[in-house]
C-alpha positions in Angstrom: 0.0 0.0 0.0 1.4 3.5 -0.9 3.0 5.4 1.8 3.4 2.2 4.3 6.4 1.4 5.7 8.6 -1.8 4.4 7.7 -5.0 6.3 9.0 -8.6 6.1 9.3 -11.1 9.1 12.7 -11.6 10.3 14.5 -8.9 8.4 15.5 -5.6 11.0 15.6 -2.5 8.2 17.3 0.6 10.0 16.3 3.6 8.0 19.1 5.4 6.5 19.7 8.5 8.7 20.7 11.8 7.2 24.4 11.7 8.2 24.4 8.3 6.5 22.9 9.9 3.1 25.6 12.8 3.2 28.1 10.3 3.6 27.1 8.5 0.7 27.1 11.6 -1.7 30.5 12.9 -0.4 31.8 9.7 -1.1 30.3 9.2 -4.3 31.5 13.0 -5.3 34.7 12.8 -4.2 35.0 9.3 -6.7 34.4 11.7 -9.8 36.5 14.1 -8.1 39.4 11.3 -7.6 39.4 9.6 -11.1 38.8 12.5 -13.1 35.5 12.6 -14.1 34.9 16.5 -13.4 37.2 18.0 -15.8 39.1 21.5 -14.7 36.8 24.6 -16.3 33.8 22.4 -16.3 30.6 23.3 -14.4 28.5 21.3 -12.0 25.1 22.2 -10.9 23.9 20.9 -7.5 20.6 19.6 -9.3 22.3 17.7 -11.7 24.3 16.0 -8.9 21.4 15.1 -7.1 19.2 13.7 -9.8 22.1 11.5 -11.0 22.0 10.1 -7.0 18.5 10.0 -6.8 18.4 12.4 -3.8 17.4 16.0 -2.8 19.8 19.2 -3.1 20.4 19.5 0.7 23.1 16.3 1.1 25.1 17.2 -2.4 25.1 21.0 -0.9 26.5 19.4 2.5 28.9 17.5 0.4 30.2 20.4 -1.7 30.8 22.2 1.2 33.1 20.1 2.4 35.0 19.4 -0.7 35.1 23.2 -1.1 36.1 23.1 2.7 39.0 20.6 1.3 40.0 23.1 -1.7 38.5 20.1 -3.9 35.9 22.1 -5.1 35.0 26.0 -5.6 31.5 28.0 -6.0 31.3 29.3 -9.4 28.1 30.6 -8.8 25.0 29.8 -6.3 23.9 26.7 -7.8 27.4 25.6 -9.7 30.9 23.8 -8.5 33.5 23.6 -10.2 37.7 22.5 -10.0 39.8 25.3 -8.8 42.4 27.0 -10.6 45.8 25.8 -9.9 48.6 28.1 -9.4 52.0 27.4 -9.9 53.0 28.1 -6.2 49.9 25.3 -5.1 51.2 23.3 -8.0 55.0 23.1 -6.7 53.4 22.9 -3.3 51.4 19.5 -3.9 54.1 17.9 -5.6 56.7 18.0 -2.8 54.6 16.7 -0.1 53.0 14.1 -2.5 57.0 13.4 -3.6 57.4 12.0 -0.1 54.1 11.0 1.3 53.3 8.3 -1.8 56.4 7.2 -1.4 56.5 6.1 1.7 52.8 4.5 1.9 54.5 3.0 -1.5 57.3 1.3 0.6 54.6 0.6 3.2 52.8 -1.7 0.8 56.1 -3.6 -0.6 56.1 -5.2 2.6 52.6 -5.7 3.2 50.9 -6.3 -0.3 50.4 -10.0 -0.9 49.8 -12.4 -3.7 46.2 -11.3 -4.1 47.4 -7.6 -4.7 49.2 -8.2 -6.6 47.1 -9.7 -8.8 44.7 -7.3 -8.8 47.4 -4.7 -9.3 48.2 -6.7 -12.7 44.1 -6.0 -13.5 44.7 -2.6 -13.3 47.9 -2.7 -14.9 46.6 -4.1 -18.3 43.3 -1.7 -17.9 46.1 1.2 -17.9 47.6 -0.4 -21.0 44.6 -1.1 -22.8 42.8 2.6 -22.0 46.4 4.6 -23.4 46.4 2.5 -26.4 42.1 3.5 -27.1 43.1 6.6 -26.3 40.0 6.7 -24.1 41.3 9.1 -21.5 38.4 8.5 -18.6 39.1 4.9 -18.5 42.3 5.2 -18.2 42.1 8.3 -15.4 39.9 5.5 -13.7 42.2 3.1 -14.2 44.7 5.2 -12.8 42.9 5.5 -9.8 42.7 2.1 -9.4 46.1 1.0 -9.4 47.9 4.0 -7.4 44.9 3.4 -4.5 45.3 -0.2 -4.3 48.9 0.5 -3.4 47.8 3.3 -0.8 45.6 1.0 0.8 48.2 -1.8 1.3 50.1 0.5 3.3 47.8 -0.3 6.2 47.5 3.0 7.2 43.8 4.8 6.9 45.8 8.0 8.4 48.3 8.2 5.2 45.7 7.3 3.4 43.4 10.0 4.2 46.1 12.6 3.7 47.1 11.0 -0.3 43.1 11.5 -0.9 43.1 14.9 0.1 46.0 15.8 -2.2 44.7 13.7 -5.0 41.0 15.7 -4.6 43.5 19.2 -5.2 45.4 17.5 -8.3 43.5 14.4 -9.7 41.3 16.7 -11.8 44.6 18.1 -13.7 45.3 14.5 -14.7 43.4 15.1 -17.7 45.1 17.4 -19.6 48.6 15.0 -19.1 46.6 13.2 -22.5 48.2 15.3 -25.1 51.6 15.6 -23.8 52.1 11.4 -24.0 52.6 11.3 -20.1 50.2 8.3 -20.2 52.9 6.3 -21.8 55.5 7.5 -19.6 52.9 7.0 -16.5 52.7 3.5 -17.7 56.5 2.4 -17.5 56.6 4.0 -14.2 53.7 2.1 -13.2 55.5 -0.8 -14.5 58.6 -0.3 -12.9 56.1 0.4 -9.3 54.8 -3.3 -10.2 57.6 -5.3 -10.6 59.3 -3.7 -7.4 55.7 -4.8 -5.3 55.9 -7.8 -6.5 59.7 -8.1 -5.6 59.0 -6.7 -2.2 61.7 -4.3 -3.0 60.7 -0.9 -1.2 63.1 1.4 -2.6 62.4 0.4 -5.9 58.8 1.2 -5.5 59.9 4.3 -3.9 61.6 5.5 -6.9 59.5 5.0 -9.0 56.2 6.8 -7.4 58.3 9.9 -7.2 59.3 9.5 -11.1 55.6 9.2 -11.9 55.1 12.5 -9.9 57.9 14.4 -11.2 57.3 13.2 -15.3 53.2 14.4 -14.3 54.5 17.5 -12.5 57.1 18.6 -15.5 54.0 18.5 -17.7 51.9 20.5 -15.8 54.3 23.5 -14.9 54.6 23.5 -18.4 51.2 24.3 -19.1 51.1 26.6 -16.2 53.7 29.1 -17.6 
């Protein structure tokens, strides 16, 4: 019957409470934020973003907030978000403290990842392959994603974590306009080079080679910046 509540013996439903929902949609944002899918100098409205979820305005504007909180995100207008300009000085900025941060949750995770992440590292490895050579730039910013997080995470540390997300949510978005340059390519022998050394447990290897995937990305984007 319309308007009655869900029933069914046995099964305890706990209604989803409004911190829960806001959750959701800041997680869900920051995803599109993380593997590129909002693209530096386009706009977002806050309508779109909450028919796509299937929710109202109020938990994407609580969302927003905090991304904008996180300089993820800036108001281009009442009712539009969009990817903050990046300056030369913030530019030179998040590539030094990513140059050592990555690294080390990268050494981390040479002595923690096992044979199953390994594996799955080598899933994301081909779909990084496969992507450059289609030329299909949001699968392979996904991909991207993919791989580098699935190192993070083996670090074992939700702390270092949390701090590589809040400087991919500044950069991430910049990662598309690395396309034209052929950093892809390059990305990709680094991200080789950060495979075999996981799967050699060989930290400083790994170490290297995260930094010479941030410095080949940041040479690029200086570049453009001038």
């Amino acid at each position: 019957m319309a308007g009655s509540a869900f029933r069914k013996p046995g099964v305890e439903i706990t209604p989803l409470s409004r911190e829960t929902l806001q959750d959701r949609v800041y997680r869900h944002v920051t995803e599109l934020i993380l593997d590129g899918s909002i693209v530096p100098g386009e706009m977002v409205t806050v309508q779109s973003l909450a028919d796509a979820f299937g929710v109202s305005p109020m938990p994407v504007r609580e969302a927003l907030r905090r991304l904008t909180a996180a300089n993820a995100l800036m108001v281009v207008s009442g009712r539009s978000i969009g990817i903050p300009a990046l300056s030369r000085a913030r530019l030179i900025d998040l590539r030094n403290v990513r140059y050592e941060i990555e690294a080390i949750a990268a050494a981390w995770a040479a002595e923690r990842m096992d044979d199953r992440g390994i594996a799955l590292l080598r899933q994301h490895l081909d779909a990084l392959e496969q992507a450059n050579a289609a030329g299909d730039v949001k699968s392979y910013l996904r991909a991207n994603y993919a791989f580098h997080f699935s190192i993070y995470r083996a670090a074992g540390s939700e702390n270092m974590l949390n701090i590589i997300e809040n400087l991919w949510l500044q950069i991430s978005p910049y990662f598309n306009m690395l396309h034209d340059s052929g950093n892809y390519s390059t990305a990709n022998e680094h991200h080789q080079e950060m495979f075999a050394a996981l799967r050699d447990r060989n930290a400083e290897a790994v170490r290297a080679a995260v930094r010479a995937d941030i410095d080949a990305a940041f040479d690029v984007l200086v570049g453009l910046l001038v």
